[in-house]
C-alpha positions in Angstrom: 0.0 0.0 0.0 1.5 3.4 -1.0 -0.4 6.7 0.4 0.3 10.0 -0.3 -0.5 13.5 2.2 -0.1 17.2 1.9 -1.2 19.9 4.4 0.4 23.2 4.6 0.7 25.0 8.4 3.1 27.4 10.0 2.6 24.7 13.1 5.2 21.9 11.9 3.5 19.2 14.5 -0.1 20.5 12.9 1.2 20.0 9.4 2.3 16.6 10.5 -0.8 15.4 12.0 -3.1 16.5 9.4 -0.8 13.9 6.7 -1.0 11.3 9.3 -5.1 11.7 9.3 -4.7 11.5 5.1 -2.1 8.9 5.2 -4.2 6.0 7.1 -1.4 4.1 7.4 -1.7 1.8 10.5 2.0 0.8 10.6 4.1 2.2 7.6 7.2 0.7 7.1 8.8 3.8 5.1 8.3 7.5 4.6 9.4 9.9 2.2 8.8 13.5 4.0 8.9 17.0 1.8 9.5 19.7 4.3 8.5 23.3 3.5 12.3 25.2 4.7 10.6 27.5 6.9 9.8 24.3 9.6 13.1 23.7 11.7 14.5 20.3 10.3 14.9 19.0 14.4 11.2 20.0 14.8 10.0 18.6 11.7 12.3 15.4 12.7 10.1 15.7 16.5 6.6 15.9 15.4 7.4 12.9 12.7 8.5 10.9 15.3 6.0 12.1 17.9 3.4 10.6 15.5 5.3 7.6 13.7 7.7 6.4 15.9 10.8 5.2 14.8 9.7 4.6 11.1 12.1 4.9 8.6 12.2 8.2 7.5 13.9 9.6 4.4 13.5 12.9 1.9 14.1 16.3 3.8 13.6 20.3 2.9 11.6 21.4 0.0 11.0 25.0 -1.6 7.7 23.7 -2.1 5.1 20.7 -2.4 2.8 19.8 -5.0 -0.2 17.6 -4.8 -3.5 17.4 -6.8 -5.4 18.6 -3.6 -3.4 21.6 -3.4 0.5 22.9 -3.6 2.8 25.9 -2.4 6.2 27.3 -2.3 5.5 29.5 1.0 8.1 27.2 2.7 5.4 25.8 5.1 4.0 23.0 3.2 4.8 19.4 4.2 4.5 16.6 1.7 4.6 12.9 2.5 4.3 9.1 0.9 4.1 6.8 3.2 4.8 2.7 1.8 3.5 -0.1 4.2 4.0 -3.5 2.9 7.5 -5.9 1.7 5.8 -5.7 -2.0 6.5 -1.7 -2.5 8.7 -0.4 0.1 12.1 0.2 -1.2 15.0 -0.6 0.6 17.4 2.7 1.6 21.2 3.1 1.1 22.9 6.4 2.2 26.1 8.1 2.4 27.1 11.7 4.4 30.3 12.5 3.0 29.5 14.5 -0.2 31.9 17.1 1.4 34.6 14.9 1.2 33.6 14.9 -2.9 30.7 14.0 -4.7 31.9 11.6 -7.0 34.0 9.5 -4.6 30.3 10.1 -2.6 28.5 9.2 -5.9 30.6 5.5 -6.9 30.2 4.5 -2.8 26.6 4.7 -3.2 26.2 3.4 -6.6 28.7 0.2 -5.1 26.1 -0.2 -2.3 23.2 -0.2 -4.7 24.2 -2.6 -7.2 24.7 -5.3 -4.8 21.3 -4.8 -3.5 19.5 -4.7 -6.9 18.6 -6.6 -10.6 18.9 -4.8 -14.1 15.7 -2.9 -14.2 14.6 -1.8 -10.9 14.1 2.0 -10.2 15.9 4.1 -8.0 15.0 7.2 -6.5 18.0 9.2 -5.4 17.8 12.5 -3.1 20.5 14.8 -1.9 21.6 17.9 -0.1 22.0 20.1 -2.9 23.7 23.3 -1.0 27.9 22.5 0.0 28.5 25.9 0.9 26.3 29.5 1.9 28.6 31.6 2.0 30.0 32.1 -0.5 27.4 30.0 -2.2 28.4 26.6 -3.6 26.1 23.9 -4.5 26.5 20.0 -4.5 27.4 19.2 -8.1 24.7 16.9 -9.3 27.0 15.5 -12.3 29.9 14.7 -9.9 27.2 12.3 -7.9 25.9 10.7 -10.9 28.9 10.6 -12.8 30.3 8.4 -9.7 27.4 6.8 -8.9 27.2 4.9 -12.6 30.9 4.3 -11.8 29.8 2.2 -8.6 27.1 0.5 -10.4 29.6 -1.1 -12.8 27.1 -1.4 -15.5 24.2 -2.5 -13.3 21.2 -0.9 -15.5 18.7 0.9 -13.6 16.1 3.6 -13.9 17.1 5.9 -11.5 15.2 9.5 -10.6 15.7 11.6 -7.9 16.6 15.8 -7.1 18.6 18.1 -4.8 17.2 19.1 -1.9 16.7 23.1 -0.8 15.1 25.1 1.3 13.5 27.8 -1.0 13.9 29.1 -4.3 16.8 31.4 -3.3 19.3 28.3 -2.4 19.8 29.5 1.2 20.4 26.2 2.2 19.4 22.4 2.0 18.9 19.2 4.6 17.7 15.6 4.4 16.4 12.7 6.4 18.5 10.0 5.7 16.2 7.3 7.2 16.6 8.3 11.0 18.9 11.8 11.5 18.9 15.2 9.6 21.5 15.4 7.6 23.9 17.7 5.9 25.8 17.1 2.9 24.3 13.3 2.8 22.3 11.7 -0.5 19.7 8.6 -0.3 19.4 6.3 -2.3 15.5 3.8 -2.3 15.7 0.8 -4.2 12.5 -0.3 -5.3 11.4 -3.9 -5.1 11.6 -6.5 -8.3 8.2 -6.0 -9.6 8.2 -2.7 -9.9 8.8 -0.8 -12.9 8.5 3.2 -14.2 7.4 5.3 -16.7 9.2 8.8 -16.6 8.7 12.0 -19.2 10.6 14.8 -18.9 9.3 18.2 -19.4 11.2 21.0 -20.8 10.6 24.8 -21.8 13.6 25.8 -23.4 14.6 27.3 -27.1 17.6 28.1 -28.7 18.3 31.8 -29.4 22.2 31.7 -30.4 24.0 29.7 -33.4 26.4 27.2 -31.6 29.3 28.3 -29.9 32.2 26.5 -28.5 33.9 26.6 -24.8 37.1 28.3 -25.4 37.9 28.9 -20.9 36.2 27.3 -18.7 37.1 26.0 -15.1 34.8 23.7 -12.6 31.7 25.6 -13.4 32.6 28.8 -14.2 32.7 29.6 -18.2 34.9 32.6 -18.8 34.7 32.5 -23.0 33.0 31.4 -25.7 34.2 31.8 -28.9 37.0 33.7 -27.2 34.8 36.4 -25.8 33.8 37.1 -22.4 31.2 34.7 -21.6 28.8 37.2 -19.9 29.3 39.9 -22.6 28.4 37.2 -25.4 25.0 36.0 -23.1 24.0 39.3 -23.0 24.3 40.7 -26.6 22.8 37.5 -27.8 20.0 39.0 -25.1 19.7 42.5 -25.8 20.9 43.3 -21.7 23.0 45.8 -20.9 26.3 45.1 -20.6 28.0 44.0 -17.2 25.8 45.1 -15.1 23.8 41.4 -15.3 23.3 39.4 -12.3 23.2 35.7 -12.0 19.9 35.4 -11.0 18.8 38.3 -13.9 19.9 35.5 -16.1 19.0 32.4 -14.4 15.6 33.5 -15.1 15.6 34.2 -18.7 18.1 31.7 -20.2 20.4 29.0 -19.7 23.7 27.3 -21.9 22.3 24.4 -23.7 24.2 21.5 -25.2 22.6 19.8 -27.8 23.2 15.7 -27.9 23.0 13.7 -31.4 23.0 15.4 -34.6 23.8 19.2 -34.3 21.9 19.6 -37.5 19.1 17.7 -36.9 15.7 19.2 -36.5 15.3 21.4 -32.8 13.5 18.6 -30.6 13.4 20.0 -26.9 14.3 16.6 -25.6 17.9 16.6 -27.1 19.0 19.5 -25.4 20.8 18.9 -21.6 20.4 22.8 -20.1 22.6 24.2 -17.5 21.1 27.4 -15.8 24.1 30.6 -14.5 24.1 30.4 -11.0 26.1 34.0 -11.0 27.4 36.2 -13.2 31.3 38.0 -12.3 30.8 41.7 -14.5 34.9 42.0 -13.8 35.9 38.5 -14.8 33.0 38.7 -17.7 31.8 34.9 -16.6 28.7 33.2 -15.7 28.9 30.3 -13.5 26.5 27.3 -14.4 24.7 24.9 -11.8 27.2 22.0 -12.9 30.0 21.3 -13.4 30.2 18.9 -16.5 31.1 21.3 -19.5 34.5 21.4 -21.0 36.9 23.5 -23.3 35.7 22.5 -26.6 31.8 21.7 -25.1 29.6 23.0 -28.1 27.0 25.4 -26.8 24.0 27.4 -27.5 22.4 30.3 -25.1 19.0 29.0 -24.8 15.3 31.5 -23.8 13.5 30.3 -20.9 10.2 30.1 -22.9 6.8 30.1 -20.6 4.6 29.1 -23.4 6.9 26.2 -24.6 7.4 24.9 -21.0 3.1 24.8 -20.8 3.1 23.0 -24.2 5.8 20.7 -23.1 3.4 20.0 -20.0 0.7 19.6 -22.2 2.5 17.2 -24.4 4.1 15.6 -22.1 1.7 14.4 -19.9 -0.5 13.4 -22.7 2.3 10.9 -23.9 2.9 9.6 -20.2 -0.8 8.5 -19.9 -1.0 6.7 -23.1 1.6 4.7 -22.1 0.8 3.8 -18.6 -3.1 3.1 -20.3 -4.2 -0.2 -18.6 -1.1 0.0 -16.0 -1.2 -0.9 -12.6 -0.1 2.9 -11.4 1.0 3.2 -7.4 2.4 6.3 -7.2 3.2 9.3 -9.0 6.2 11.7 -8.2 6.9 15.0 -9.8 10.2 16.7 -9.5 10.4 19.8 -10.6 12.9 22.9 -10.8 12.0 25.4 -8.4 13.0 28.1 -11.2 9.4 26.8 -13.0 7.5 28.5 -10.0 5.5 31.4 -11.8 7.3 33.6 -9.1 10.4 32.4 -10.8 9.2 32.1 -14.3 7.0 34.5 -14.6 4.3 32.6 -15.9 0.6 33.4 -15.9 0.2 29.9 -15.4 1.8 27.4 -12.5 2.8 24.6 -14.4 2.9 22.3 -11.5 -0.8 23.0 -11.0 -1.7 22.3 -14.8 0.7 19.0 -14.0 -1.5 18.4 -11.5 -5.0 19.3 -13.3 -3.5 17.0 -16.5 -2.8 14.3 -15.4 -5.6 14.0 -12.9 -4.8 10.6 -11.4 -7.0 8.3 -10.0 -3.7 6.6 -7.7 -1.1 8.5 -5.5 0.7 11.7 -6.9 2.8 13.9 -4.7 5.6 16.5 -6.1 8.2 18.4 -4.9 10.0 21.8 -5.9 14.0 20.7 -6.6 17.1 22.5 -6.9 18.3 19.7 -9.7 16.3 17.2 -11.3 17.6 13.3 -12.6 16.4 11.3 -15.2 17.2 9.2 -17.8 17.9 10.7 -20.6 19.2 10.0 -24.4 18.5 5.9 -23.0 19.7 4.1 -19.8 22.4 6.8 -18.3 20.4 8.9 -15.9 21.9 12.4 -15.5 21.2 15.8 -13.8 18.7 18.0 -15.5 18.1 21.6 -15.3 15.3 23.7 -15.0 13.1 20.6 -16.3 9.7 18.9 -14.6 10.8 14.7 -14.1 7.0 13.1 -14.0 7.5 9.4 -13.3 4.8 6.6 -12.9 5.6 3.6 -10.3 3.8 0.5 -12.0 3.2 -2.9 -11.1 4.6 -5.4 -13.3 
């Protein structure tokens, strides 16, 4: 049995209580909890236990939650799938030392799931997305999931998950990791044999910029392309003025796209891997991108954060999902999505979680949460870190 729960209270311990009533779980043997990051993580932690016991207890802070019955980014909501029986709850993994670096992280955890899984099972993977506040540095998402397919030594899985925040500004970022908070820790929930998942991801992105190459880039920061100052080429290509461009100014309007396959090949949203700027440096004319996984030489294109492409995507994309879960066996739904999608991000008219919500109008469990990074597999079986994407996956039986 897999239940889902949302309430939304400035009263952590009220918040909790109302899920319990929607849960009706007698004795769940897992739960995933999405904590607005307003609520104290050791109070959260409390009232959970207060009501659960000594459950397992996994997931941790959230800008926001998403549910059909209702959703928010005020940093109060609460979130929670609770799984009660051998036949669906997944088994947990962890690790704490991203610190220590995200890849070696990334391959420990990847080792310790492959000898507790098949070829084909699905894995949801959650982690603290924020190393550093001050100055701000985030958990690289490629680092983990380059070393975590290092650690599963071929082992083919379908494997979602998203970094954990506590609101839209990246202030900060904690997780359960079955019994503690956590910093600087990632989860990983195996699912049982059995199981399987359907996953779409949803996009909203166009390109506005022929393609242009890396020419100096280090870790995540991109100081030229084409030999020019990074920043000054992002914002002629947007009509901004120049160097006076903050990284959030652009976070909200474009991101550096790299297309995979054909370079030639027709524009298909789906073959593009975005990497939103974090910041922008006017004296070192550089943006720095959310990951760290482009290169000298890495073929680029500045991409427009487009609000009616990212509803058509929705649109599209959920249609496809249901026709191919038609007839299914559907426990659960989960939607990760970037917080930058948040019409107080975006700027759309529209909330595209709620139009998620009002599409795919499920008659089983569907609970979403607002990320900082989302994974999925994407061009086949590698699952990678997205950007500023919605990850809508289906749990099916059989």
């Amino acid at each position: 049995m897999i239940r889902t729960a949302y309430a939304s209270d400035i009263d952590v311990a009220a918040a909790v209580q109302a899920c319990a009533g929607q849960l009706g779980l007698n004795a769940p043997d897992l739960l995933i909890g999405f904590i607005g990051g307003k609520h104290q993580p050791e109070m959260a932690l409390q009232a959970i236990r207060q009501v659960f016991g000594d459950v397992t207890l996994v997931g941790g802070s959230a800008p926001g939650v998403i549910s059909p019955g209702g959703f928010g980014y005020t940093g109060f909501e609460i979130g929670v799938i609770g799984f009660e029986g051998a036949g669906v709850t997944p088994a947990l993994v962890s690790v704490d030392d991203l610190l220590a670096g995200e890849r070696a992280a990334g391959r420990a955890l990847g080792e310790a799931v492959r000898a507790r899984s098949a070829d084909g099972q699905t894995v949801l993977l959650l982690f603290d997305s924020v190393a550093e506040t001050a100055p701000l540095r985030l958990h690289p998402g490629s680092q983990l999931m380059d070393g975590f397919q290092e650690g599963l030594d071929g082992r083919i899985l379908h494997v979602i998950g998203g970094g954990l925040l506590t609101d839209i500004n990246l202030s900060n970022g904690w997780m359960f990791d079955g019994a503690a908070v956590r910093k600087h820790g990632a989860v990983a929930l195996i699912f049982p044999p059995g199981l399987s998942t359907s996953t779409v991801i949803l996009h909203g992105c166009r390109p506005v910029s022929s393609f242009m190459e890396i020419t100096k880039i280090e870790g995540a920061e991109v100081f030229e392309l084409n030999g020019q100052p990074a920043l000054t080429v992002v914002e002629q290509m947007l009509g901004l003025e120049l160097g006076t461009t903050s990284g959030q100014q652009l976070s909200l309007v474009a991101t550096l796209g790299q297309k995979q396959g054909d370079p030639f090949a027709p524009y298909d949203e789906n073959k593009y891997v975005n990497r939103l700027i974090l910041q922008a440096n006017p004296a070192q004319g550089s943006i720095t991108l959310f990951e760290p996984d482009f290169a000298v030489g890495t073929r680029v294109q500045i991409m427009s954060r487009d609000n009616a492409l990212m509803l058509e995507s929705v649109e599209r994309g959920v249609a496809e999902l249901k026709a191919r879960i038609a007839g299914a066996e559907c426990l659960l739904g989960l939607y990760i999505d970037c917080a930058g999608r948040a019409s107080v991000m975006s700027g759309s008219d529209t909330e595209e979680a709620e139009l998620v919500m009002s599409e795919m109008a499920p008659p089983f469990p569907l609970l979403g949460f607002y990320s900082g990074v989302e994974i999925a597999p994407f061009a086949g079986d590698y699952s990678r870190p997205l950007d500023w994407t919605g990850v809508l996956s289906i749990l099916q039986r059989g």
